[in-house]
Every structure is written in structure tokens, then in C-alpha cells.
Backbone as a ProteinNet text record, in pm:
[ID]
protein_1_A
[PRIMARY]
XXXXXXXXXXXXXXXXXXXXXXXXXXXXXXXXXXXXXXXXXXXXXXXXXXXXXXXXXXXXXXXXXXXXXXXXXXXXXXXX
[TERTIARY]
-3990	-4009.6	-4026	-4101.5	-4152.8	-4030.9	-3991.4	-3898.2	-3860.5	-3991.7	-4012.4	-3925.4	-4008.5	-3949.2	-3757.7	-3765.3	-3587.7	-3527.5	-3568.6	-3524	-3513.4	-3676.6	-3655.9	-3562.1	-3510.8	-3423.2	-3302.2	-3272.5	-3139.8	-3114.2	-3216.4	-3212.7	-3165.3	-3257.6	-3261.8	-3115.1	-3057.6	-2967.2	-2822.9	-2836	-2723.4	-2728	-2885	-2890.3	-2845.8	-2860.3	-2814.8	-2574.2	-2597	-2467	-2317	-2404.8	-2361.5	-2295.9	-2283.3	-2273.4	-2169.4	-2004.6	-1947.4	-1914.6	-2029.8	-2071.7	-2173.8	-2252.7	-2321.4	-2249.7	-2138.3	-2049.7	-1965.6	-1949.2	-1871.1	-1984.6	-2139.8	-2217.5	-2214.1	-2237.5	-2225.4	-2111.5	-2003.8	-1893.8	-1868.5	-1890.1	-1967.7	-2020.8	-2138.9	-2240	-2240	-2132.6	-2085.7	-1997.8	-1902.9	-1802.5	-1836.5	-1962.4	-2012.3	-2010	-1965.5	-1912.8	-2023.8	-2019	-2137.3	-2212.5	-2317.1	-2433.9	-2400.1	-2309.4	-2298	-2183.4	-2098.6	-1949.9	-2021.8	-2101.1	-2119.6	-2217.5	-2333.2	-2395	-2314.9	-2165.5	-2127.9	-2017.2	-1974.4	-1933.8	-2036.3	-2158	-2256.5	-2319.9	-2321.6	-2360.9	-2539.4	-2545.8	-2710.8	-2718	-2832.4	-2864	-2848.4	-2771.6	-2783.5	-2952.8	-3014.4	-3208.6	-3192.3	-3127.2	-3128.3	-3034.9	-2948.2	-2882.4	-2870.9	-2982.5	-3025.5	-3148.1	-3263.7	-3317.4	-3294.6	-3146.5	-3049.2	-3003.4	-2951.1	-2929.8	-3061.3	-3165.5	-3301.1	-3330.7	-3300.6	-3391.8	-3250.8	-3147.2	-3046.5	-2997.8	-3040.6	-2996	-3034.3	-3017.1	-3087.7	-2953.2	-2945.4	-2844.3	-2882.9	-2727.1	-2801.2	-2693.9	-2697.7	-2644.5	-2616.9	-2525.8	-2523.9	-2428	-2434.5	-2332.4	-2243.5	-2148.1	-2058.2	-1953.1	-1978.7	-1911.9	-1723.8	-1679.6	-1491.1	-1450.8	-1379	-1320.9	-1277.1	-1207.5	-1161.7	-1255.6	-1388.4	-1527.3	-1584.5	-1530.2	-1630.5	-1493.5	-1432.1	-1288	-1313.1	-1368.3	-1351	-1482.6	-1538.9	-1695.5	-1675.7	-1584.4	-1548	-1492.3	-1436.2	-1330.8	-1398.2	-1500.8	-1611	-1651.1	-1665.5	-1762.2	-1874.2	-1942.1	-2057.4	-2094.5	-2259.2	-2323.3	-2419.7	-2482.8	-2552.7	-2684.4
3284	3250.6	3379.7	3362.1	3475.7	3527.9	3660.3	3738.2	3637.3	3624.3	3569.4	3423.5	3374.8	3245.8	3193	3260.3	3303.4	3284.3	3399.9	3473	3288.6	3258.1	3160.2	3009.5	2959.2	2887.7	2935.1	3044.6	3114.9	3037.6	3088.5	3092.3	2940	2845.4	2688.3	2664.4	2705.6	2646.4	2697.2	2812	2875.4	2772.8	2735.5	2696	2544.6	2513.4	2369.4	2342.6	2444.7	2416	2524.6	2660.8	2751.4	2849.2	3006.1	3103.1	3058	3000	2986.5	2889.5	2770.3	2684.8	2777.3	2823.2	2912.4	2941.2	3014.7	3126.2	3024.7	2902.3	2772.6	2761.1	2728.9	2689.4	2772.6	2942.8	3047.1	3042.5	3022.7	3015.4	2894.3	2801.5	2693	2736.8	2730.1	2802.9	2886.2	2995.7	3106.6	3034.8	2972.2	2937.3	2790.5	2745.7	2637.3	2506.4	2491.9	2351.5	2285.5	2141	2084.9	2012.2	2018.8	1975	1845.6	1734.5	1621.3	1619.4	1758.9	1767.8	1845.4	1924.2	2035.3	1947.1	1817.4	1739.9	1659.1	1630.6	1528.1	1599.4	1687.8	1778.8	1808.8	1874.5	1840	1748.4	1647.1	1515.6	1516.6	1585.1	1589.6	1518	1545.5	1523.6	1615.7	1531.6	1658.4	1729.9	1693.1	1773.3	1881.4	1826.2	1914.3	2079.8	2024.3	2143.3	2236.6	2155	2209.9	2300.5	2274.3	2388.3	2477.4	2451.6	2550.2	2667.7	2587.3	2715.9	2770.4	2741.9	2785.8	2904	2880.6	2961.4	3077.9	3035.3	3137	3247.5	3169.5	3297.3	3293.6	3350.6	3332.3	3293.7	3130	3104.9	3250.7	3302.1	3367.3	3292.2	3275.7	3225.4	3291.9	3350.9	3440.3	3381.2	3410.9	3325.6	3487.8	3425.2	3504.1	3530.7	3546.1	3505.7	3561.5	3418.4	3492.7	3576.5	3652.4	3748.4	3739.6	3613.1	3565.7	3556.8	3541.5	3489.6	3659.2	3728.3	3890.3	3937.7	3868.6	3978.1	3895.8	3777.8	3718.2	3758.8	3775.3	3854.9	3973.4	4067.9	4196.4	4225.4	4080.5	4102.3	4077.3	3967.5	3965.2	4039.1	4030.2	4130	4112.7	4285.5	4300.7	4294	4199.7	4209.4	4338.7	4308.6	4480.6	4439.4
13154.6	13294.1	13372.6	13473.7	13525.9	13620.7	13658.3	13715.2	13856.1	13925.7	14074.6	14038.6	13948.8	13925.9	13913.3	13833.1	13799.3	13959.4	14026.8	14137.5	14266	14248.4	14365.1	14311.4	14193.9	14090.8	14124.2	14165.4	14159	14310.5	14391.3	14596	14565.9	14509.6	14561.3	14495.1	14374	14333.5	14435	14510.2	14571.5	14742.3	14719.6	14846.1	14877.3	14755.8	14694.2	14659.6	14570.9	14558.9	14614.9	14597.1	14668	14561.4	14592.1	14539.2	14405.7	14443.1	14403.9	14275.6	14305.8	14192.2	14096.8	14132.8	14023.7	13924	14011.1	13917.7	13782	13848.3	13761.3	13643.6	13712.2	13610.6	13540.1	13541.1	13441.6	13332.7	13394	13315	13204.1	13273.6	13184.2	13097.9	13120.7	13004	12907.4	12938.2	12896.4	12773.9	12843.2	12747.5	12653.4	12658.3	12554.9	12582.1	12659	12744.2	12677.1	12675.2	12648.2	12761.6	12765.3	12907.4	12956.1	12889.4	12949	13067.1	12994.2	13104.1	13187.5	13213.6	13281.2	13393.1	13343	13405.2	13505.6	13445.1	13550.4	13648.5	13591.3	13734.5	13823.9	13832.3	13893	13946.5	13898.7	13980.7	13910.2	13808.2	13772.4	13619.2	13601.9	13437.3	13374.1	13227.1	13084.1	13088.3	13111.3	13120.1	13217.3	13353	13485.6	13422.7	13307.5	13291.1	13151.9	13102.6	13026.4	13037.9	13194.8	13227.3	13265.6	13374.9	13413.8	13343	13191.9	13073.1	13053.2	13033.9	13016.9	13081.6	13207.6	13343	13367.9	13333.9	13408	13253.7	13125.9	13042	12911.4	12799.6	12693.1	12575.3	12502.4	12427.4	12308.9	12250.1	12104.6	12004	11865.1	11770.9	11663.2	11616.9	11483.2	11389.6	11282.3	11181.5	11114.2	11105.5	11054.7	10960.3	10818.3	10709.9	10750.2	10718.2	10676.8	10595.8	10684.2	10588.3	10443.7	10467.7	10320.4	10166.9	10241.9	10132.6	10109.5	10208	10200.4	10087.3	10059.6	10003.1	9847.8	9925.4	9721.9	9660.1	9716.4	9667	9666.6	9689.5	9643	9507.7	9535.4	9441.2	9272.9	9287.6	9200.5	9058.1	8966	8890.4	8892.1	8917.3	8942.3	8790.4	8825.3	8748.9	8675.1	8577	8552.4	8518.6
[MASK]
++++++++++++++++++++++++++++++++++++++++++++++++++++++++++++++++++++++++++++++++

């Protein structure tokens, strides 16, 4: 989405719910909430806030093996 775009999404939504709800929706978002709770505190649709996450930030996803599985694969014999 284009910079401008972002920027005037940001105005309507502050102008709409106000600085302080933003900061809720961020935190929301931030912390994983899922779009149906985050929709009905809002009073909108799971869609409405799912463009919201769209336009206000970028999800990332990484996987991350347990320690426990990196220690038993150490522990391993290497093959030759």
C-alpha cells in the first residue's frame, strides 16, 4: 500500500475512533488476539480488521525448534 495511503487510513481511523483506540488496535494485533475479539470490541467486521492488520503492519511467522529436539539431535550419532 502506498505511503499516502497508509497515512490517510491512519487520519480516518483516528478520526473515527481516536488516537487512543488505535493504540488498543495495535496492541491487539501485536499481541495475536484473534480478529473476531478484536472485531467485536470494535463494533466492525472480522474483514474490517483484517484490512486493518493489512494496512497498519506486516504479520511475520518463524518457526522455532525446542531446545529439547536441538539437544537430542546433538546428542545423535553422526553419520559418515
Amino acid at each position: 500500500m502506498a505511503h499516502g495511503s497508509v497515512e490517510r487510513v491512519v487520519a480516518n481511523f483516528v478520526a473515527r475512533y481516536g488516537r487512543d483506540r488505535l493504540q488498543e488496535l495495535l496492541n491487539a494485533l501485536t499481541a495475536g488476539e484473534s480478529g473476531q475479539h478484536i472485531a467485536d470490541q470494535f463494533g466492525v467486521s472480522r474483514e474490517r480488521v483484517r484490512q486493518w492488520k493489512n494496512t497498519f503492519g506486516t504479520e511475520v511467522v518463524f518457526y522455532r525448534v525446542h531446545h529439547e529436539v536441538i539437544a537430542a539431535v546433538e546428542e545423535l550419532p553422526r553419520s559418515t
